[in-house]
C-alpha positions in Angstrom: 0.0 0.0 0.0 1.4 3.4 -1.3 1.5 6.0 1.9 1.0 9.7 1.0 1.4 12.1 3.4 -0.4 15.7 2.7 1.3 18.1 4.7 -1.1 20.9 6.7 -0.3 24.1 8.3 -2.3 26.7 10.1 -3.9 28.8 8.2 -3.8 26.2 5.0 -6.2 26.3 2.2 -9.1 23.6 3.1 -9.5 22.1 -0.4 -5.7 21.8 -1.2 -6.3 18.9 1.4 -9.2 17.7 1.6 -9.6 17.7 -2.5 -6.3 15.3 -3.3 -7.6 12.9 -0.4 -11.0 12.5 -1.5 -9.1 11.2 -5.0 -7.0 8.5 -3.3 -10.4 7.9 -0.9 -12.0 7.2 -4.4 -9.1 5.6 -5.8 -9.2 2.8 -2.9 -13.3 2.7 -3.3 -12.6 1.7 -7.4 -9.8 -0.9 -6.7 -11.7 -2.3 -4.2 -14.7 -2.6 -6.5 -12.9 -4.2 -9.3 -11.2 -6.8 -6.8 -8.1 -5.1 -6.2 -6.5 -4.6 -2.8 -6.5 -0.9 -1.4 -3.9 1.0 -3.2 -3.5 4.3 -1.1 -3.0 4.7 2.8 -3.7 8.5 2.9 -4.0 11.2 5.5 -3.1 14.6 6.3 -0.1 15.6 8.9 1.0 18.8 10.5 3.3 20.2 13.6 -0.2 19.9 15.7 -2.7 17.3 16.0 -5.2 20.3 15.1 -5.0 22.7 12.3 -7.0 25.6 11.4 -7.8 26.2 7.8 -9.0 29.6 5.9 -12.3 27.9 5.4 -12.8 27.9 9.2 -12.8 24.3 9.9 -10.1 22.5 11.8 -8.8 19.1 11.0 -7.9 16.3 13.2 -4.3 15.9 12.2 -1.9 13.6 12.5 1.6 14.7 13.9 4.8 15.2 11.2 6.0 10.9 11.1 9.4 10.2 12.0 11.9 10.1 9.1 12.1 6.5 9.0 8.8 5.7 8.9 7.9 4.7 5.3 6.1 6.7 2.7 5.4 7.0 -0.6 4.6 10.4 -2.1 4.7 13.5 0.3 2.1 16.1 -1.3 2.5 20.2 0.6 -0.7 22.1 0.6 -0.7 25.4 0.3 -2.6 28.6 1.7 -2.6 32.3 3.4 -0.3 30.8 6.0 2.5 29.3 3.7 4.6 32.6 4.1 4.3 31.9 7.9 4.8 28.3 7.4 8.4 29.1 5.1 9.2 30.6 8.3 8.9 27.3 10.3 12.6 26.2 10.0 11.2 22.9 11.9 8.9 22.1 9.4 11.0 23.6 6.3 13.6 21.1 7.2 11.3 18.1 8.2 9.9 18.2 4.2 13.8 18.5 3.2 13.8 15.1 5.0 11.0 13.5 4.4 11.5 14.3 0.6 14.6 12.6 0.3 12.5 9.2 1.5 9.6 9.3 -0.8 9.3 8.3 -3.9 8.2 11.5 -5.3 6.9 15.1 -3.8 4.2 17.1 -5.2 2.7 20.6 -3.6 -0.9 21.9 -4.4 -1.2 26.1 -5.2 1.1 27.9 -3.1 2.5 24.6 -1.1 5.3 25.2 -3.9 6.6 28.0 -1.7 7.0 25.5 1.0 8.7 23.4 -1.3 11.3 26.0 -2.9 11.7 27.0 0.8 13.1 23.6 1.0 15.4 24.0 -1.6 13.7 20.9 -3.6 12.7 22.7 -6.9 16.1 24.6 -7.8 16.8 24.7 -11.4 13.5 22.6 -11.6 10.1 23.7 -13.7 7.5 24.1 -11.6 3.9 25.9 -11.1 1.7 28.0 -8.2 -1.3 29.8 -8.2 -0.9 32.9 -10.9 -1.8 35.5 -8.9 1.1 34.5 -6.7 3.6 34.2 -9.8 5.4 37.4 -9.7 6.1 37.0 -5.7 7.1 33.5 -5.8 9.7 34.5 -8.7 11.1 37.5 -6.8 11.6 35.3 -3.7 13.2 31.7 -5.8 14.7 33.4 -9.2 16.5 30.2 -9.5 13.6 28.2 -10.2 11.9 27.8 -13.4 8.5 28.8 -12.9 5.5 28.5 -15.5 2.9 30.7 -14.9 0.0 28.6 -17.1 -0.1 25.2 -16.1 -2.6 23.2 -14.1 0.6 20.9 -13.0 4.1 19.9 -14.0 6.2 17.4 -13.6 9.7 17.6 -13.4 11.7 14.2 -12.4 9.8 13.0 -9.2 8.3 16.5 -8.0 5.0 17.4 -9.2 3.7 21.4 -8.6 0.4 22.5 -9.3 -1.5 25.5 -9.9 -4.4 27.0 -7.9 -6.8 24.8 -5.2 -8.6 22.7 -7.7 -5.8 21.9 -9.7 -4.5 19.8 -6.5 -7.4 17.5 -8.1 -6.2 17.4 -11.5 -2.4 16.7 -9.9 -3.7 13.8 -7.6 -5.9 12.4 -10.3 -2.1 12.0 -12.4 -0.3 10.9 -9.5 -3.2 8.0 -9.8 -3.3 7.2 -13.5 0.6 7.0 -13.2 -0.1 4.7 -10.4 -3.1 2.5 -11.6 -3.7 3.3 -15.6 -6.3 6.2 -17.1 -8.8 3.4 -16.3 -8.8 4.0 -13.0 -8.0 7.2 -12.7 -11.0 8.0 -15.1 -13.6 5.9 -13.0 -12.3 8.2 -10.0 -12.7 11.4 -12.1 -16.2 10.0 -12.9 -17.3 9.7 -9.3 -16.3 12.7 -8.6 -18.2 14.3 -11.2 -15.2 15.8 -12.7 -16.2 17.1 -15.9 -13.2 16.5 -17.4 -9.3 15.0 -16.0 -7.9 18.1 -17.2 -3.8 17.7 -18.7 -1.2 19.3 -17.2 -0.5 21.7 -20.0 -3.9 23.4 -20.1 -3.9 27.2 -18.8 -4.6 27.8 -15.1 -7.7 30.3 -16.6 -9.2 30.8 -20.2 -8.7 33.4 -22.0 -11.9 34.7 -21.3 -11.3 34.9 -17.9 -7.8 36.4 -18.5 -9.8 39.2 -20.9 -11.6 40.4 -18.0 -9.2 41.0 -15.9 -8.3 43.4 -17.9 -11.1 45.4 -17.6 -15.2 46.0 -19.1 -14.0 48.1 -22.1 -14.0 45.8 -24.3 -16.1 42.8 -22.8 -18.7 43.1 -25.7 -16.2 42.6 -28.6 -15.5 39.7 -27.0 -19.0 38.5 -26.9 -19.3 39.0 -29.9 -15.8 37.1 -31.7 -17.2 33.9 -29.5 -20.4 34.2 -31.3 -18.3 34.8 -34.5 -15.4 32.4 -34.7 -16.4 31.4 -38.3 -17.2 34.8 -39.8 -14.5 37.9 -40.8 -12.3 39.2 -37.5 -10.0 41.1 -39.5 -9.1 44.3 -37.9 -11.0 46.3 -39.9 -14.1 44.7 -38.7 -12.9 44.5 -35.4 -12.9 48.2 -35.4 -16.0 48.3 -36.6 -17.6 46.3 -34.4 -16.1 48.4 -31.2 -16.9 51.6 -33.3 -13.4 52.8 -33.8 -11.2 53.6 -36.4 -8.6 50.8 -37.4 -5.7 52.6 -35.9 -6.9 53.9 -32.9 -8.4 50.8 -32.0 -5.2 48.6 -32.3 -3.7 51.0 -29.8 -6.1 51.2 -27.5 -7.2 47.1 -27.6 -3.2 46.5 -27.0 -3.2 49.0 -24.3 -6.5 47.4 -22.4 -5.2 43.3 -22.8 -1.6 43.7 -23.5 -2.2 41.5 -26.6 -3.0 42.0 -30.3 -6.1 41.3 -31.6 -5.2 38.9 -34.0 -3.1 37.0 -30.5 -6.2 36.9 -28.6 -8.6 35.8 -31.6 -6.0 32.7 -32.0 -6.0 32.0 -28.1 -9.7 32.2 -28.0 -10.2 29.3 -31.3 -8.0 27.2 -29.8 -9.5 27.2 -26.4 -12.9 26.5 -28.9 -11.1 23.6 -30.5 -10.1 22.2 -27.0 -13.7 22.8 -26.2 -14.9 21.1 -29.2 -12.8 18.1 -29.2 -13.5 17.5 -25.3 -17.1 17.4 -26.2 -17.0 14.7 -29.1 -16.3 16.5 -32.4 -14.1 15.5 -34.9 -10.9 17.5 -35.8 -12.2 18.7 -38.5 -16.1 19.9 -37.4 -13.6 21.6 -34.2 -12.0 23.8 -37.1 -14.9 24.4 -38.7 -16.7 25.5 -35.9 -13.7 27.3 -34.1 -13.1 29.3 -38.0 -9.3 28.1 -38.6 -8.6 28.1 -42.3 -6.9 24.6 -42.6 -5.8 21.9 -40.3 -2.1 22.7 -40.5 -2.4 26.0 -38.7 -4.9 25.2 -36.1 -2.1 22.0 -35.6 0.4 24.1 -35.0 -1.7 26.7 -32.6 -2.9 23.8 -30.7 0.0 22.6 -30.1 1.6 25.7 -29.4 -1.1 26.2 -26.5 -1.3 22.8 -24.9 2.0 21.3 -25.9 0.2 18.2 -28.0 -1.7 18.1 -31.5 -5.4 17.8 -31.6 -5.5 14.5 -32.6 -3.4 13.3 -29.5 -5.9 15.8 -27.1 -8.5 13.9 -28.3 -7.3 10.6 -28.4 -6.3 11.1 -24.8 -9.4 13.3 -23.7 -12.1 13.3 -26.1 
């Protein structure tokens, strides 16, 4: 039986632990449903037998195990405290330790910290929550941080990006474990709508447009409703009632993209979309408006780091 210790700490977003044990809860439910022995012995540990969470709940932990008790994949939550828990020279150097005896270590949203703290992911690629990029990249320059991810892997640590993605991660961690089989009968019970690869953004595009502000939130609208007509610049312009010129400018200004950048990003998140949902590769780039299969290839893979027809092979 594989061990997995997620470690807590005041202060430590709920779901980060909660989320990854419920998959290896559900892995154990499947295996032992198709006649397997339980794969996963999981549970959460911290300095104190109880821990306070930013959801307001406190968990029953278990105290940090001695370092030569066995284990098999350490997993570091994150949350609010983490800056306080870097600070824990206790703790920093227990998950140095305890590291070095499992197999492989993995940190949900801002449990990367803990883990860089650590020194376990310099000159490694790794991932946190986005909105916590710039900080974590002031603090550890010497780590190779991608801001888009849900979760990579680099050798045997695995960093993922913001609360939910500690599903996404944990669901991996099983499929490496057990086969997609499994790991897709757990994503089932769980109602995951989809077992999400590593290399898709942390946020759509969409999502990334607003945060940019209103201004332009109904042009957008309207190229989602229009990925198959003309969104040349000219009728961009058009559209948001500006000359072609000025509206270049002041679209790049507002996003910090190009028009034609963010009408790309915005297909192939259609295509993904699309292909997730059943359609062919080629009613995906008719529906999502790319002229031929060769470019939507190439921005696909671009994007998410695998063709179309591998995506939906794997995920379709």
């Amino acid at each position: 039986m594989r061990r997995i210790e997620i470690v807590a700490f005041e202060n430590a977003q709920l779901l980060d632990i909660t989320g990854p044990l419920q998959v290896f809860t559900s892995a154990n439910e499947a295996a032992l449903a198709a006649g397997q022995p339980r794969p996963y012995e999981a549970i959460a540990v911290a300095t104190s037998g109880q821990t306070g969470t930013t959801s307001g709940l406190t968990l029953a932990t278990a105290l940090l195990p001695h370092d030569d008790e066995p284990i098999d994949t350490l997993i570091v939550a994150g949350g609010i405290g983490v800056n306080k828990a870097c600070e824990d020279a206790a703790l920093v150097d227990w998950i140095r330790r305890r590291s070095a005896r499992a197999r492989r270590t993995a940190s949900v949203c801002s449990g990367a910290f803990l883990l860089a703290q650590a020194g376990l992911l310099e000159g490694r690629r790794a991932v946190t929550h986005w909105h916590r990029c710039n900080e974590f990249s002031k603090r550890f320059p010497d780590v190779q941080l991608e801001p888009d991810p849900i979760f990579v892997q680099d050798g045997n640590i695995w960093t993922s990006a913001g609360v939910t993605a500690g599903i996404d991660l944990a669901l991996a961690l099983v499929e490496a474990d057990l086969g997609r089989k499994l790991a897709l009968t757990v994503a089932r019970e769980l109602v995951v709508f989809l077992k999400r690869p590593g290399g898709q953004a942390q946020f759509s595009t969409m999502l990334a447009l607003q945060e940019s502000g209103d201004r332009f939130d109904g042009l957008h609208g309207w190229i989602l409703d229009n990925l198959r007509g003309d969104l040349s610049l000219p009728a961009l312009a058009e559209q948001a009632n500006m000359s072609a010129r000025s509206f270049s400018r002041h679209y790049r200004q507002a996003t910090g993209r190009t028009p034609a950048r963010v009408i790309e990003d915005i297909r192939v998140e259609a295509v993904r979309r699309l292909l997730e949902q059943g359609f062919s590769i080629r009613q995906a780039r008719i529906r999502s408006g790319f002229g031929s299969d060769e470019t939507m290839r190439r921005s696909f893979l671009k994007t998410f780091g695998t063709t179309p027809q591998a995506f939906r092979d794997h995920f379709g």
